[in-house]
GUGUVEX-952072 format. One line per field, with one value per residue: residue in one letter; chain; x, y, z of N, C-alpha, C in turn. Coordinates in steps of 0.05 Angstrom, whole numbers, plus 5000, padded with zeros to 4 digits. Layout:
REM residues N
residu = c(A, ...)
chaine = c(A, ...)
neast = c(X, ...)
nnorth = c(Y, ...)
nup = c(Z, ...)
caeast = c(X, ...)
canorth = c(Y, ...)
caup = c(Z, ...)
ceast = c(X, ...)
cnorth = c(Y, ...)
cup = c(Z, ...)
***
This chain:
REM residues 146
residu = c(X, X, X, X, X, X, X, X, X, X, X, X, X, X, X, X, X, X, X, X, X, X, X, X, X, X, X, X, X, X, X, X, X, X, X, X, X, X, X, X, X, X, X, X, X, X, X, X, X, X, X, X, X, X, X, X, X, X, X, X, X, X, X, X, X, X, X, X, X, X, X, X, X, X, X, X, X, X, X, X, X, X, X, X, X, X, X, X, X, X, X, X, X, X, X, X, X, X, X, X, X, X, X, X, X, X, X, X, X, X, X, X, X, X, X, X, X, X, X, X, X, X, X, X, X, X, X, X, X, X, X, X, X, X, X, X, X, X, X, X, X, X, X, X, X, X)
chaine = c(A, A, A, A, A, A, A, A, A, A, A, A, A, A, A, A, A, A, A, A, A, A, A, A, A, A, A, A, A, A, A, A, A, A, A, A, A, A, A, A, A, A, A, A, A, A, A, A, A, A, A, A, A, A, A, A, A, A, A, A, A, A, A, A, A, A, A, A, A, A, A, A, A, A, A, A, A, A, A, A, A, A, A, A, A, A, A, A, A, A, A, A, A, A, A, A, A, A, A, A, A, A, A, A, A, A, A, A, A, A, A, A, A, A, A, A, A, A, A, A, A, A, A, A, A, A, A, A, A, A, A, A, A, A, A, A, A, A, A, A, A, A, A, A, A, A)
neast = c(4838, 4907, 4970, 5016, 5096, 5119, 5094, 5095, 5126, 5190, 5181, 5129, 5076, 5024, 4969, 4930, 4854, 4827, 4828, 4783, 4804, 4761, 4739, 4711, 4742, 4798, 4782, 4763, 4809, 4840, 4816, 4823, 4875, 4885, 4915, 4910, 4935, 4941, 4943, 4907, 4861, 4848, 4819, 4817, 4870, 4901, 4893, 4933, 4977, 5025, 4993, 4946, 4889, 4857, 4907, 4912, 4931, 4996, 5012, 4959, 4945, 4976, 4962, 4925, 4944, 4963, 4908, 4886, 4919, 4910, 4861, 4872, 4877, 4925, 4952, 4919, 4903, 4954, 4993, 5030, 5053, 5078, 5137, 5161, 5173, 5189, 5190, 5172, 5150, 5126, 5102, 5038, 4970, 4906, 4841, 4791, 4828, 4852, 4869, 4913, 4961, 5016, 5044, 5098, 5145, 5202, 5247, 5248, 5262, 5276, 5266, 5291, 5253, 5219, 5159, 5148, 5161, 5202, 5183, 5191, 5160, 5146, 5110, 5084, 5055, 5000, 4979, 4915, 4931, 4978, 5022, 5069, 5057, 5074, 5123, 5146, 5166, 5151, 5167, 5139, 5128, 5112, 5065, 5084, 5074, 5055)
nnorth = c(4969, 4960, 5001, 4981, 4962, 4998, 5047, 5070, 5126, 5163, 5211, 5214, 5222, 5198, 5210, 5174, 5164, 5184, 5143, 5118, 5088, 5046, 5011, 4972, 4945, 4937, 4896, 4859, 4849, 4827, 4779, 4757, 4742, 4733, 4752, 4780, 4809, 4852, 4905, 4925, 4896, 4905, 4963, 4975, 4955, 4977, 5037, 5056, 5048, 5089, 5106, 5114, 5091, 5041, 5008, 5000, 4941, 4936, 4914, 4916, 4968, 4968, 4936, 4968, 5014, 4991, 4970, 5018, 5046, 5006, 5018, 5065, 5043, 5031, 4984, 4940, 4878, 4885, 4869, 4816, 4791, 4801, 4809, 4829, 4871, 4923, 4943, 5000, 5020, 5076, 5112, 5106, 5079, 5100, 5089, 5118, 5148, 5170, 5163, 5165, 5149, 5169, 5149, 5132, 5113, 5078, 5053, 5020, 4959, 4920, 4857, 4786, 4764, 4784, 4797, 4817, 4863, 4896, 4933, 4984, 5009, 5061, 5083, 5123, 5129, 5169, 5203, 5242, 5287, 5301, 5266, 5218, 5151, 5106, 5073, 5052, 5012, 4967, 4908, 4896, 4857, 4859, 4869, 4868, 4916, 4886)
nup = c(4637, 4657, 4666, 4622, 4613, 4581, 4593, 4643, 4665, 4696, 4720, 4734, 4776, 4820, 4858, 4903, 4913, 4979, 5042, 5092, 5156, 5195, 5249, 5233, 5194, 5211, 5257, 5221, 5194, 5231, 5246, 5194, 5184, 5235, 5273, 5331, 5364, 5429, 5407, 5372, 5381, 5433, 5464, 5516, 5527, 5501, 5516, 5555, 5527, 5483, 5438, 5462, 5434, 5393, 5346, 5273, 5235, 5204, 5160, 5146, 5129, 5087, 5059, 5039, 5019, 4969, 4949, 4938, 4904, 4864, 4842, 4818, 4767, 4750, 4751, 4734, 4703, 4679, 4711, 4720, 4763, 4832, 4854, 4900, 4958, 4990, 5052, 5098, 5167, 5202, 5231, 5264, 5241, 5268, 5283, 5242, 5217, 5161, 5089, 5039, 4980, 4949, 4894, 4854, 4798, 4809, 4776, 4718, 4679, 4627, 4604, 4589, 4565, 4514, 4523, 4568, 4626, 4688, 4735, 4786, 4839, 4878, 4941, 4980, 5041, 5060, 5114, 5148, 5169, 5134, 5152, 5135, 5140, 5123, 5075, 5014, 4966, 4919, 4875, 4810, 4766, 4689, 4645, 4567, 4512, 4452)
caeast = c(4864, 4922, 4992, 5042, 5109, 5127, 5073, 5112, 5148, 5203, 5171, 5090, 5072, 4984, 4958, 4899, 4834, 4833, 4805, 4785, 4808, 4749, 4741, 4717, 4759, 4821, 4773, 4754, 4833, 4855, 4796, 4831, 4904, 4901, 4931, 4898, 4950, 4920, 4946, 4894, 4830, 4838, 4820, 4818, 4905, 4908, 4891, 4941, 5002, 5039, 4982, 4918, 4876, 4876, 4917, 4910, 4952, 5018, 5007, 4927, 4947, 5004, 4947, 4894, 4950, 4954, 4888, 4880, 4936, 4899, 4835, 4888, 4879, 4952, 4964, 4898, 4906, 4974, 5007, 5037, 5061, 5090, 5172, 5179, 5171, 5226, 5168, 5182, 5121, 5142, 5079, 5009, 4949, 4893, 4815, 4780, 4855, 4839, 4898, 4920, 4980, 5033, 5056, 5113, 5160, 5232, 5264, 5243, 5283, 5260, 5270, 5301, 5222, 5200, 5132, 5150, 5191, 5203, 5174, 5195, 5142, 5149, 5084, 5081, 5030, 5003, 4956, 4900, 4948, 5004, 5051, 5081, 5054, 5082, 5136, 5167, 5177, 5139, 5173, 5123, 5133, 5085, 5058, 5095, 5060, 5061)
canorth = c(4957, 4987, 5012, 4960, 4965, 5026, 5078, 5084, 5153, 5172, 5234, 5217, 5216, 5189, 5208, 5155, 5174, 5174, 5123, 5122, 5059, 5033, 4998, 4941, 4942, 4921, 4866, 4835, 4839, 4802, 4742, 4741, 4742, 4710, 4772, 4790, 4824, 4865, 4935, 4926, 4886, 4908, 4986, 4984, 4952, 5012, 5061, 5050, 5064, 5121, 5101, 5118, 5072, 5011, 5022, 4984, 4925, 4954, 4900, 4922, 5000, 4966, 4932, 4981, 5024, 4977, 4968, 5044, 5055, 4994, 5030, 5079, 5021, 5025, 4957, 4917, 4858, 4885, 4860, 4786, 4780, 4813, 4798, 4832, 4889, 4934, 4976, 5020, 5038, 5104, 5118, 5089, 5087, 5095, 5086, 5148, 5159, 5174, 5153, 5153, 5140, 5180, 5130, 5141, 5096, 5093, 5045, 4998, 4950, 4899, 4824, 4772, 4757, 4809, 4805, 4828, 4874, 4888, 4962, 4980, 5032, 5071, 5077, 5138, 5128, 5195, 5206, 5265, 5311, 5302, 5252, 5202, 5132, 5076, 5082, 5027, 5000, 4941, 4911, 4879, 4848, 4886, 4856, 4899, 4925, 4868)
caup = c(4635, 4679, 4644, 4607, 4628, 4571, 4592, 4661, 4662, 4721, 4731, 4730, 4808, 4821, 4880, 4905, 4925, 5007, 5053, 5122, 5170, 5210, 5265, 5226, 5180, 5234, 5263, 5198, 5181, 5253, 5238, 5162, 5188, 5260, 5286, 5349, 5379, 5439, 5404, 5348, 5383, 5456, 5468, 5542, 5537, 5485, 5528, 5570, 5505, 5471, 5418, 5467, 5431, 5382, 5312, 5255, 5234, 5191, 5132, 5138, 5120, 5066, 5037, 5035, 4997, 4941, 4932, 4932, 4878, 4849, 4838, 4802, 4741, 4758, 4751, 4731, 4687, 4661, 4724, 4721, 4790, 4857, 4861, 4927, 4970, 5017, 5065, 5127, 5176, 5212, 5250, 5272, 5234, 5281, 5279, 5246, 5201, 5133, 5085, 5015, 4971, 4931, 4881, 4826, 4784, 4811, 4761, 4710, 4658, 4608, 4616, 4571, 4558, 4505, 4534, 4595, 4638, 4716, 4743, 4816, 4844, 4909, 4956, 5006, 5057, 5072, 5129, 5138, 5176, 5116, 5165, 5130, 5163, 5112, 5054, 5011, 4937, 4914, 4851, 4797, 4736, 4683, 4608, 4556, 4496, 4428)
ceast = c(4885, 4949, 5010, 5065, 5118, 5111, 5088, 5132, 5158, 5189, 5141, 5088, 5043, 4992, 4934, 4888, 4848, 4821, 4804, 4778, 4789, 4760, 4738, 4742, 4794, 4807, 4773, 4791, 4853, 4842, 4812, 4846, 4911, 4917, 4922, 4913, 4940, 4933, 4926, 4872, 4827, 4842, 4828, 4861, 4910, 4914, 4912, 4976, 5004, 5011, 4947, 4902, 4888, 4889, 4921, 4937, 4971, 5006, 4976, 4930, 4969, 4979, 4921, 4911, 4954, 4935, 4877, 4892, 4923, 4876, 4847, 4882, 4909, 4959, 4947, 4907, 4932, 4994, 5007, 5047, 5081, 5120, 5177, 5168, 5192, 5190, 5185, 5151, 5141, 5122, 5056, 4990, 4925, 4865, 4813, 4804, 4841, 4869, 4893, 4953, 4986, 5048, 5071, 5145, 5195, 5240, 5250, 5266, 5267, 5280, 5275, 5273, 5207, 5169, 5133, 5171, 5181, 5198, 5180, 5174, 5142, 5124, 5095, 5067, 5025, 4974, 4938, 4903, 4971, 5027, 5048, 5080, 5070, 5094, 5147, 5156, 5165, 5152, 5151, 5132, 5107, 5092, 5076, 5074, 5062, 5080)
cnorth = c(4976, 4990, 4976, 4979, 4991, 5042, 5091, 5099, 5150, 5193, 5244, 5208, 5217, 5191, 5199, 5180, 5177, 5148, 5129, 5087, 5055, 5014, 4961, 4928, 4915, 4899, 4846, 4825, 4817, 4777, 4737, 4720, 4723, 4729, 4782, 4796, 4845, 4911, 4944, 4920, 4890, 4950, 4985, 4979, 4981, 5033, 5072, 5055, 5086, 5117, 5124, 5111, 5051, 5021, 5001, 4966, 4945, 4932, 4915, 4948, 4996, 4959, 4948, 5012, 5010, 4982, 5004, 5054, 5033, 5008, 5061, 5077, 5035, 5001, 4933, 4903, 4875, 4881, 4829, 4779, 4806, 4799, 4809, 4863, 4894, 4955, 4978, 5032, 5053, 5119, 5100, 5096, 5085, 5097, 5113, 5156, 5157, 5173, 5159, 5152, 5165, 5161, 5140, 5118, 5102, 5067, 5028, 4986, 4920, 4870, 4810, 4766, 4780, 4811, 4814, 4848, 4886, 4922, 4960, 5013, 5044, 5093, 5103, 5133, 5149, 5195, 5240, 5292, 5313, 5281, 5225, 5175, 5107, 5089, 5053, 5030, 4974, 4935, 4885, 4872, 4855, 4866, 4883, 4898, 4901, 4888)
cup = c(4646, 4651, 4638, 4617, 4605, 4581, 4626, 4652, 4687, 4723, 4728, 4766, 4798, 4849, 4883, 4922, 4963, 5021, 5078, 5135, 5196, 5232, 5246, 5206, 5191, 5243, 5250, 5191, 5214, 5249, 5221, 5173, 5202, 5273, 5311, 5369, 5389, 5423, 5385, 5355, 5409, 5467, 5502, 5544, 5522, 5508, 5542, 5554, 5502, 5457, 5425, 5456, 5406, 5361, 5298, 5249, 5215, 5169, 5131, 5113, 5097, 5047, 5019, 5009, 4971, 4926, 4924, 4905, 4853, 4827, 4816, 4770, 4731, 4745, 4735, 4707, 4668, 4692, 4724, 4748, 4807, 4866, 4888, 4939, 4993, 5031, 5092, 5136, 5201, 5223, 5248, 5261, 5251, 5275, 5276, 5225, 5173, 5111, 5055, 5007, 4942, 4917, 4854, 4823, 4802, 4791, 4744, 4686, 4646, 4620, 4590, 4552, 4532, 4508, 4556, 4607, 4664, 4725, 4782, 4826, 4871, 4916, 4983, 5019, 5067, 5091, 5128, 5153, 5165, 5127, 5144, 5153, 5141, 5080, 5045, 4986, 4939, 4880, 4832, 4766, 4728, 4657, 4597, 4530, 4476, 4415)
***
């Protein structure tokens, strides 16, 4: 079971495990999506960018930090829903990148609901030379304790 909306502290930072972004990984996520934009499924147009080969979708590397901070038991079955996200991608994740996530509370406040209340959490994306590839705030509504 992940935290209820009291056990968030302002000053508890989780760092996720890492991951590393495959090739398949980007394929399987342009079939999901429908994305087959040639920066992601065609190496030879790659080559040919600032990038020098393909780089993963930007939502792919948003989602794969979730599920990373997920695996946290961050969130599990004490999240009721996703109200929104503010992100910024600020470099390329490319095949072979190995990634995880600096995650820590910036604000929360209770809800007319006493079962519930609204947690806003801010998502570093750190790659496996320290750069900063994806940053933003996802705000969730969280169970609160009985």
């Amino acid at each position: 079971m992940g935290l209820f909306f009291e056990d968030f502290e302002a000053d508890k930072v989780w760092i996720t495990r890492g991951r590393t972004v495959g090739e398949g990984d980007i394929t399987l996520f342009a079939g999901l999506v429908g994305d087959f934009n040639p920066l992601h499924v065609d190496a030879d147009y790659c080559s040919g960018t600032p990038y020098k080969g393909r780089i993963a979708h930007g939502p792919l590397t948003l989602s794969m930090a979730i599920g990373l901070m997920s695996q946290q038991n961050l969130i599990d079955d004490t999240t009721t829903g996703l109200l929104g996200l503010n992100w910024s991608f600020s470099a390329p994740v490319k095949i072979g990148d190995t990634i995880h996530a600096k995650v820590s509370m910036v604000s929360k406040r209770p809800t007319k609901d006493p079962s519930r209340g609204i947690v806003v959490l801010r998502l570093d994306v750190i790659n496996h030379s320290g750069t900063s590839v994806q940053l933003g705030e996802m705000t969730l509504m969280m169970k609160r304790r009985n």
